[in-house]
C-alpha positions in Angstrom: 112.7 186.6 69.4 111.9 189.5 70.3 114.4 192.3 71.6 117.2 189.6 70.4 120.2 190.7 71.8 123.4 191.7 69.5 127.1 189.6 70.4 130.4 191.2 69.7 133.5 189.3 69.5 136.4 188.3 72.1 139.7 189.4 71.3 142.3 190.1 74.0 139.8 189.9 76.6 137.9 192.7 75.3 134.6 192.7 73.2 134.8 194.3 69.6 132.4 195.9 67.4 132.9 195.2 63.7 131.2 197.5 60.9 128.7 194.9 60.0 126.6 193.0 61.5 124.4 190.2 60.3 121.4 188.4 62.2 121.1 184.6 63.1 117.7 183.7 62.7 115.6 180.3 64.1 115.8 177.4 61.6 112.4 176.5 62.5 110.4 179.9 62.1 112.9 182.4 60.0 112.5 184.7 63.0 115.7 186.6 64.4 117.5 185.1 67.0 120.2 187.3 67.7 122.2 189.6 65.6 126.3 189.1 65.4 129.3 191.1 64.8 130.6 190.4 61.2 134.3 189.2 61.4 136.9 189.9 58.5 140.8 188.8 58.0 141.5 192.2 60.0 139.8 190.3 63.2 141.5 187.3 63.0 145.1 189.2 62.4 144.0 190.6 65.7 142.7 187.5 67.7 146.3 185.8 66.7 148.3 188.3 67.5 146.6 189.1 71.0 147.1 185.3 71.1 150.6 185.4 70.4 150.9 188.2 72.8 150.0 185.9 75.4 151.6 183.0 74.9 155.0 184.9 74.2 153.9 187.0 78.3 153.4 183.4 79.3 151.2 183.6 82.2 149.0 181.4 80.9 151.4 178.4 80.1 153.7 178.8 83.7 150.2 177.8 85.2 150.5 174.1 87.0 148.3 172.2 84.9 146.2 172.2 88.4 145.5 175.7 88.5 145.1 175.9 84.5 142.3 172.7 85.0 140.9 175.2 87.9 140.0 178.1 85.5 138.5 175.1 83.1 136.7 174.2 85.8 135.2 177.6 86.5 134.2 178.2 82.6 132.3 175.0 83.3 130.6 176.2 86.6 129.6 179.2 84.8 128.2 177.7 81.4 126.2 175.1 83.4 124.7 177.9 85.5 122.9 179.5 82.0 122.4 176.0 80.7 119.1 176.9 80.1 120.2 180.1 77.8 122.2 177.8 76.1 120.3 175.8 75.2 117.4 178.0 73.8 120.1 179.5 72.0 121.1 176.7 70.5 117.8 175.7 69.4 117.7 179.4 67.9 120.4 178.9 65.7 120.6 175.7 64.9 117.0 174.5 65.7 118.4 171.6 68.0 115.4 169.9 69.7 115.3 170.8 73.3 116.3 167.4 74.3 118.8 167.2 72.5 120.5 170.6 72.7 120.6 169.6 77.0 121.8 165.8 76.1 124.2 166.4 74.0 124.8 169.8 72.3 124.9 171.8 75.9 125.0 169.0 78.6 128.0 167.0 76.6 130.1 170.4 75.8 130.3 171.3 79.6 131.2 168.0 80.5 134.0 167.6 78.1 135.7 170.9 79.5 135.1 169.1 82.8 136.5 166.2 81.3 139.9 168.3 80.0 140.2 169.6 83.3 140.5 166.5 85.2 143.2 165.4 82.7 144.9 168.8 83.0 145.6 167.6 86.6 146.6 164.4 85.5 149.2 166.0 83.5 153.2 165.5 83.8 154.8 167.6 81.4 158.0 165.9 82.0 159.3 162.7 83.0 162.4 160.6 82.0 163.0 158.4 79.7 161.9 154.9 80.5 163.7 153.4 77.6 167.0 155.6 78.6 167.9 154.8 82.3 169.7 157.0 83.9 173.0 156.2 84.4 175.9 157.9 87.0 176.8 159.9 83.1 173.9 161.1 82.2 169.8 161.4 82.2 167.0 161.7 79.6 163.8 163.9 80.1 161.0 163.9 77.8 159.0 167.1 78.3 155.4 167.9 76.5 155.5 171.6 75.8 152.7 173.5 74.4 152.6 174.8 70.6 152.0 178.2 71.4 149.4 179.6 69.3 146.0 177.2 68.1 142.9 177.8 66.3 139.8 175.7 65.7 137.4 175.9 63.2 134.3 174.5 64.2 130.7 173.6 62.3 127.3 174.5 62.4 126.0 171.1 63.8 127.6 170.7 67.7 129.6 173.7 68.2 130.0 173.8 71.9 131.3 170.0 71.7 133.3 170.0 68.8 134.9 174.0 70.2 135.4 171.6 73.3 137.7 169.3 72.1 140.0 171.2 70.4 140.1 174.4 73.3 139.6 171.7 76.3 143.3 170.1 75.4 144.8 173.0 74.3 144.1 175.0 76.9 144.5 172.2 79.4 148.2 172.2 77.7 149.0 175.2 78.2 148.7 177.1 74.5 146.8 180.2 73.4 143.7 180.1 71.2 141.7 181.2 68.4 138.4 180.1 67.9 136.4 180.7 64.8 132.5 179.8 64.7 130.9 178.4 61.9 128.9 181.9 60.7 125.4 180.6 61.2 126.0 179.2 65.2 128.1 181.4 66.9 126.4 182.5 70.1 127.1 179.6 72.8 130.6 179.7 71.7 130.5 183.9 72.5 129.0 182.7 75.6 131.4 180.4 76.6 134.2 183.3 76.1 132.0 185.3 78.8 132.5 182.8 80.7 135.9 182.7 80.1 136.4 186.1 80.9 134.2 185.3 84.1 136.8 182.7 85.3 139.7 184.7 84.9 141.4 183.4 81.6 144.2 186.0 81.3 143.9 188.3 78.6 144.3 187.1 74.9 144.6 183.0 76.1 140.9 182.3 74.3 140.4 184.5 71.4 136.7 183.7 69.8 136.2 185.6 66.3 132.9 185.3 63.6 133.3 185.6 59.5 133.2 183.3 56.8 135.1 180.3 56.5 136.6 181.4 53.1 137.9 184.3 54.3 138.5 184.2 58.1 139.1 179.8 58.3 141.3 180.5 55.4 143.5 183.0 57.1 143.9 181.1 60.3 145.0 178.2 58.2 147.4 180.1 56.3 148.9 182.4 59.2 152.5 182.0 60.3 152.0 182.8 63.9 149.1 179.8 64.5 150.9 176.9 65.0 148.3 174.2 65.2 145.3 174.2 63.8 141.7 171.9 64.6 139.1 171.7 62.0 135.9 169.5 61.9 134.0 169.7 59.1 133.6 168.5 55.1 136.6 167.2 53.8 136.3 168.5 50.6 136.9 172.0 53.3 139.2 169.8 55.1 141.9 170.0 52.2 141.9 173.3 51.6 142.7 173.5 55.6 145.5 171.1 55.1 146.8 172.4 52.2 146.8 175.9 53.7 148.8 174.8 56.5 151.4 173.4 54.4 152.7 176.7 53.9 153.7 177.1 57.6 153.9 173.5 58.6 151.9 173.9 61.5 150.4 171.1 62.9 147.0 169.9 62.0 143.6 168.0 63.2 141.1 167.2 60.6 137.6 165.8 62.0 135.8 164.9 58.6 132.9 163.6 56.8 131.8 160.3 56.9 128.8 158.1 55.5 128.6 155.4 58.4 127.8 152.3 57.8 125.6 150.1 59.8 125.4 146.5 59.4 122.5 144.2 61.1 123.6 140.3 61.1 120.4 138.2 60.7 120.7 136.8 64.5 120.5 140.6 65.9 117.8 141.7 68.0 115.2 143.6 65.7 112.9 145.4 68.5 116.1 146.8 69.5 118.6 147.2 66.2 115.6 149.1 64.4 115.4 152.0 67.3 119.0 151.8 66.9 119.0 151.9 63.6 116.8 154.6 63.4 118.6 156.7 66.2 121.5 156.5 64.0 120.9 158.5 61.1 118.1 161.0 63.3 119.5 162.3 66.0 120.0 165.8 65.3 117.6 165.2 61.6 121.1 163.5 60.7 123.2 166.2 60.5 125.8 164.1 62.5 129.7 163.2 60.7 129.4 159.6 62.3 125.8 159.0 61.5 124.8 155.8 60.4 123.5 156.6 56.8 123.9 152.9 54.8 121.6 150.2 56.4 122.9 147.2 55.3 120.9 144.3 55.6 120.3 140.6 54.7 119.1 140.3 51.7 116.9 137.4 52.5 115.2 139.7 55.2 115.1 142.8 54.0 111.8 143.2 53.2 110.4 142.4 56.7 113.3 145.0 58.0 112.4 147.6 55.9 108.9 147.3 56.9 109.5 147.6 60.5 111.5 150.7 59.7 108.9 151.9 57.9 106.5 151.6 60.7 108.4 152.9 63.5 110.0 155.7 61.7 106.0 156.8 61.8 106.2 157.2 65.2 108.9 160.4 65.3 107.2 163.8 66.2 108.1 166.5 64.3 107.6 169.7 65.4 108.3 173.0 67.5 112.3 172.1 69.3 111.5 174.1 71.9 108.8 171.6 73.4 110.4 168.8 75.2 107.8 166.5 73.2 109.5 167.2 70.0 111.5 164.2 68.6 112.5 165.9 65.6 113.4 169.7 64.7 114.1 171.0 61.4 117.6 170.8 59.8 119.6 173.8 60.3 119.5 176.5 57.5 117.6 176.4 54.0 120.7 176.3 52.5 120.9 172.5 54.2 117.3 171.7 53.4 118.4 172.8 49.7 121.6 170.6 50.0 119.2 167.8 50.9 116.6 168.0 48.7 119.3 168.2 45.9 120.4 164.6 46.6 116.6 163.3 46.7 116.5 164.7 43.0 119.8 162.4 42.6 118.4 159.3 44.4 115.1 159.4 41.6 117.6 159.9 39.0 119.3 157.0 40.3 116.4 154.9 40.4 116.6 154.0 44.3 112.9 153.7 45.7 111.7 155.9 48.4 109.9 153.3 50.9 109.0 156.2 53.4 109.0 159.4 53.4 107.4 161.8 56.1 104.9 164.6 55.9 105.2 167.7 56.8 101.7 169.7 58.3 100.3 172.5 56.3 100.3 175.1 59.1 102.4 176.8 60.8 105.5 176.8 61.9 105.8 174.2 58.9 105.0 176.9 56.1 108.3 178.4 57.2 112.1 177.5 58.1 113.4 174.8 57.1 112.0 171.6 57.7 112.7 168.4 56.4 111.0 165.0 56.8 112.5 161.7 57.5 113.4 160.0 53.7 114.4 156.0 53.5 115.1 154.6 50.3 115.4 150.8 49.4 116.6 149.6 46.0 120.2 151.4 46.4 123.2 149.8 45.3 126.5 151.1 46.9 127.6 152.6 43.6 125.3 155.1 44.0 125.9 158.7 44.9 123.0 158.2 47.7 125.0 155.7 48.9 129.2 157.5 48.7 127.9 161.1 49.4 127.4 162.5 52.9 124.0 164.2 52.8 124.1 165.6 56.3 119.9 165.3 56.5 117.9 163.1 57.6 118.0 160.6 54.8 118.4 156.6 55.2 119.8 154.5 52.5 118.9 150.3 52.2 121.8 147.9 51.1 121.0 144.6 51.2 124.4 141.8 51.3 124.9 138.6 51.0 126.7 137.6 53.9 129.0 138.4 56.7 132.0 138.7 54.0 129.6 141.0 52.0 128.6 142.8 54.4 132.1 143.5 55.7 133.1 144.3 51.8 130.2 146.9 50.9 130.7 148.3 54.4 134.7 148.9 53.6 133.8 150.4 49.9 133.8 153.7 50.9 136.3 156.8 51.0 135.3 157.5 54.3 135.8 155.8 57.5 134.4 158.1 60.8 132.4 155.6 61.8 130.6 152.0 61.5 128.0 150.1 63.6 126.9 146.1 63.8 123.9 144.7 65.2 124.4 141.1 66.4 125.4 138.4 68.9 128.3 139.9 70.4 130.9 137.6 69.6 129.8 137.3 66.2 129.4 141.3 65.5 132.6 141.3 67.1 134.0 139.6 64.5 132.5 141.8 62.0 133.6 144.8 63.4 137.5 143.9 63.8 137.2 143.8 59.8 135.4 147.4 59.5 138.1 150.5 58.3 136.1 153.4 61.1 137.6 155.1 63.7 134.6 154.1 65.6 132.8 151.0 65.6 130.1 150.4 67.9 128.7 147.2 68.6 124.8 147.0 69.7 124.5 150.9 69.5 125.2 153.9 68.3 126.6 157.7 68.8 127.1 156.2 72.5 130.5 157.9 73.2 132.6 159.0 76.2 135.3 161.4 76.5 138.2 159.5 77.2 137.7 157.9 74.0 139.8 159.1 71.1 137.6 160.0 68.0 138.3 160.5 64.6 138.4 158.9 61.3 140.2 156.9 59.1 141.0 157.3 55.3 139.5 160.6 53.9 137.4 160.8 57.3 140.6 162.3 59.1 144.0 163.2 60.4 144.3 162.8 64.1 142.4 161.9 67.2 140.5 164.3 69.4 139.4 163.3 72.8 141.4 160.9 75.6 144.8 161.5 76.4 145.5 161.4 72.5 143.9 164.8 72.1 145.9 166.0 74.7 149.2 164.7 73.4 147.8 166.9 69.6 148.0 170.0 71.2 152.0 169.7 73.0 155.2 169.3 71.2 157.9 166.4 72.3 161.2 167.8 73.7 164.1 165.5 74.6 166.7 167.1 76.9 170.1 165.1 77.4 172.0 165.9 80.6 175.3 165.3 81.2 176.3 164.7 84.9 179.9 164.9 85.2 183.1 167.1 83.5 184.3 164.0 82.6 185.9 165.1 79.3 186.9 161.2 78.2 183.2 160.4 78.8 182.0 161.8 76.1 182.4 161.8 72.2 184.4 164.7 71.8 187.9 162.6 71.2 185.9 161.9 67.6 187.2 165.2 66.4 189.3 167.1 69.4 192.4 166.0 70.5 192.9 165.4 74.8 193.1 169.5 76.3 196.8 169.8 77.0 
């Protein structure tokens, strides 16, 4: 890019320098992007205390939850205005396909906010106690109180989605926030804070700081003063979060790995359950947590599936993600192409058989970034590490089952459970699905999703829900007030250890 512009940081509702900087460059070409304030420990000290400064001057968090979901509403008006920037920034620095990046990446981040929002003004903070009627005595209240200070941690792959659901409720709560992009996609989340600034966020309410997870993620897990913290990421990172936190005891969200997977019955409709199928592990050249990696199949037809798969996959353009043509970008760094090409080595020393895998032109742009062909491999048992591992590429594994029960067990025999898919007659992949251990099941699709739908994972996929009201309910803390009524001294339990007043 030429003349790429250089981002500072947001802290306190001023934009800092740091005394590095470091340049995000285009996963598909190598060339420079933009060029980013580096973050340290010092800058996230500074973005929590600024947010604890805020929270403790309360301006933010005496808001109605109508006029807080009004200034969510403007950071939305103003991000869809630039959409376009967005995007092509997003394709810069995470080499997002076009199509994608204005689907999904862009299009879905502005919407959640909207989303929050509209729940923000939903919102009672306080109402009695249904199972405690009030009586001529005495009343119960149940109030929902923000934490106070929050910070999400947020990856490389959706970063304006994934910083949506953690700052949409929290700020729709009423809290303060840090937010802390993944080092290698940080610029739509510095342009959402300008438009956060545009919209009138007071000072220090959104906080958005740059740095390395091991230094700058581990500090705002560790610090006293953050209260709750949301993470989405690997859950080998994931524990380190959790165990971080358990210093403080603040409260936590864990949004995990996951290796999804995806079952086709043998009465499911192929012409559609192969796109399917295929959309499920490459959208985004699979770097997705609830992609649907393991294709489990019948065994008696997995030879005609796999060569349908084999076919179609044939039809996925590869190429430049800034033409709206382009199916398929490259993955997002070399360090994720090396990540991948690492577990094809495993899969030949496992003995699983590739049954396709793409080529890549020899020409440019393809003699540089980091570009990665579709791979599926057949002859995989679900013992293998092709088969437990996430890969986060775009890398399809075959299991075939016996039946339903099969199925259902390979499926289960997993440590992670993000997310699952079956292909079928609905009644029947209804069954199926009841027995699958995901936090997300879909049934005749996949990564269809909407806001209002609480998402995360279960076993070492997760802890917590974001999105829906349940997301909402992470980022508040319960308080019960008791009121008594009347000075009836008899009325209440004091005779237990006070005599009657003279």
């Amino acid at each position: 890019m030429t003349g790429a512009p250089t981002y500072r940081m947001f802290i306190d509702g001023a934009w800092v320098d740091a005394p590095e900087t470091y340049e995000i460059t285009s996963p598909a070409t190598d060339e420079i992007t933009a060029r980013v304030a580096f973050g340290g420990v010092e800058h996230a000290d500074a973005a929590v205390a600024a947010a604890k400064a805020a929270h403790d001057e309360g301006t933010w968090r005496r808001m109605t939850p109508e006029q807080r979901a009004d200034v969510l509403d403007r950071i939305a008006d103003s991000m869809e205005a630039k959409a376009d920037l967005l995007s092509r920034l997003a394709t810069g620095e995470n080499g997002v396909t076009a199509r994608t990046a204005g689907a999904f990446h862009i299009g879905l981040g502005i919407a959640n906010l909207r989303v929050f929002a509209a729940m923000a003004r939903g919102f009672e903070p306080e109402q009695p106690n249904p199972l405690s009627p009030e009586t001529e005595d005495s009343r119960s209240v149940i109030r929902r109180e923000p934490i106070g200070v929050c910070a999400g941690i947020v990856p490389f792959n959706f970063p304006l989605v994934l910083a949506g659901w953690k700052l949409g409720p929290a700020l729709a709560a009423g809290n303060t926030f840090v937010l802390k992009c993944d080092e290698n996609t940080p610029l739509t989340l510095l342009e959402l804070a300008k438009s956060a600034e545009e919209a009138g966020l007071p000072r220090g309410v959104l906080n958005v700081i740059t740095g390395p997870g091991e230094t700058v993620g581990d500090r705002l897990a560790a610090h006293p003063d953050v209260r709750k913290i949301g993470f989405t990421g690997s859950t080998e990172v994931g524990k380190i979060v959790q165990r971080k936190s358990a210093d403080n005891l603040k409260k936590v969200t864990l949004e995990l790995g996951g290796k999804g997977p995806n079952i086709l019955l043998d009465d499911a409709d192929l012409d559609l359950a192969i796109d399917g199928s295929l959309f499920a592990f490459l959208m985004y050249s699979g770097q997705v947590c609830e992609s649907g990696t393991r294709l489990l199949v019948p065994e008696s037809r997995k030879t005609e599936i796999v060569e349908r798969l084999v076919r179609r996959v044939q039809d996925v353009r590869i190429g430049d993600p800034l033409d709206p043509s382009t199916d398929m970008g490259p993955v997002a760094s070399h360090d994720q192409k090396k990540r991948v090409e690492r577990y094809v080595a495993i899969a030949a020393e496992e003995g699983a058989t590739v049954a396709y895998r793409g080529e890549l032109p020899d020409a440019a742009p393809f003699d540089r970034g980091a570009w990665v062909p579709p791979i599926i491999y057949t002859d995989v048992t679900n013992d293998m590490r092709i088969a437990r591992e996430e890969v986060f590429g775009p890398v399809l594994v075959v299991i075939g089952y016996a039946d339903d029960a099969d199925a259902v067990r390979i499926a289960n025999d997993s440590e992670y459970g993000l997310s699952a898919g079956v292909w079928g007659s609905p009644e029947r992949a209804l069954r199926v699905a009841d027995q699958l251990e995901a936090g997300t099941v879909w049934v005749n699709d996949w990564h269809a999703g909407f806001p209002m739908n609480p998402f995360g994972g279960y076993k070492q996929s997760g802890i917590g829900r974001e999105l829906g009201p349940d997301a909402l309910a992470e980022y508040t803390q319960v308080k019960t007030i008791q009121q008594a009524k009347d000075s009836d001294w008899s009325k209440r339990g004091y005779a237990l250890v006070l005599p009657p007043p003279a």
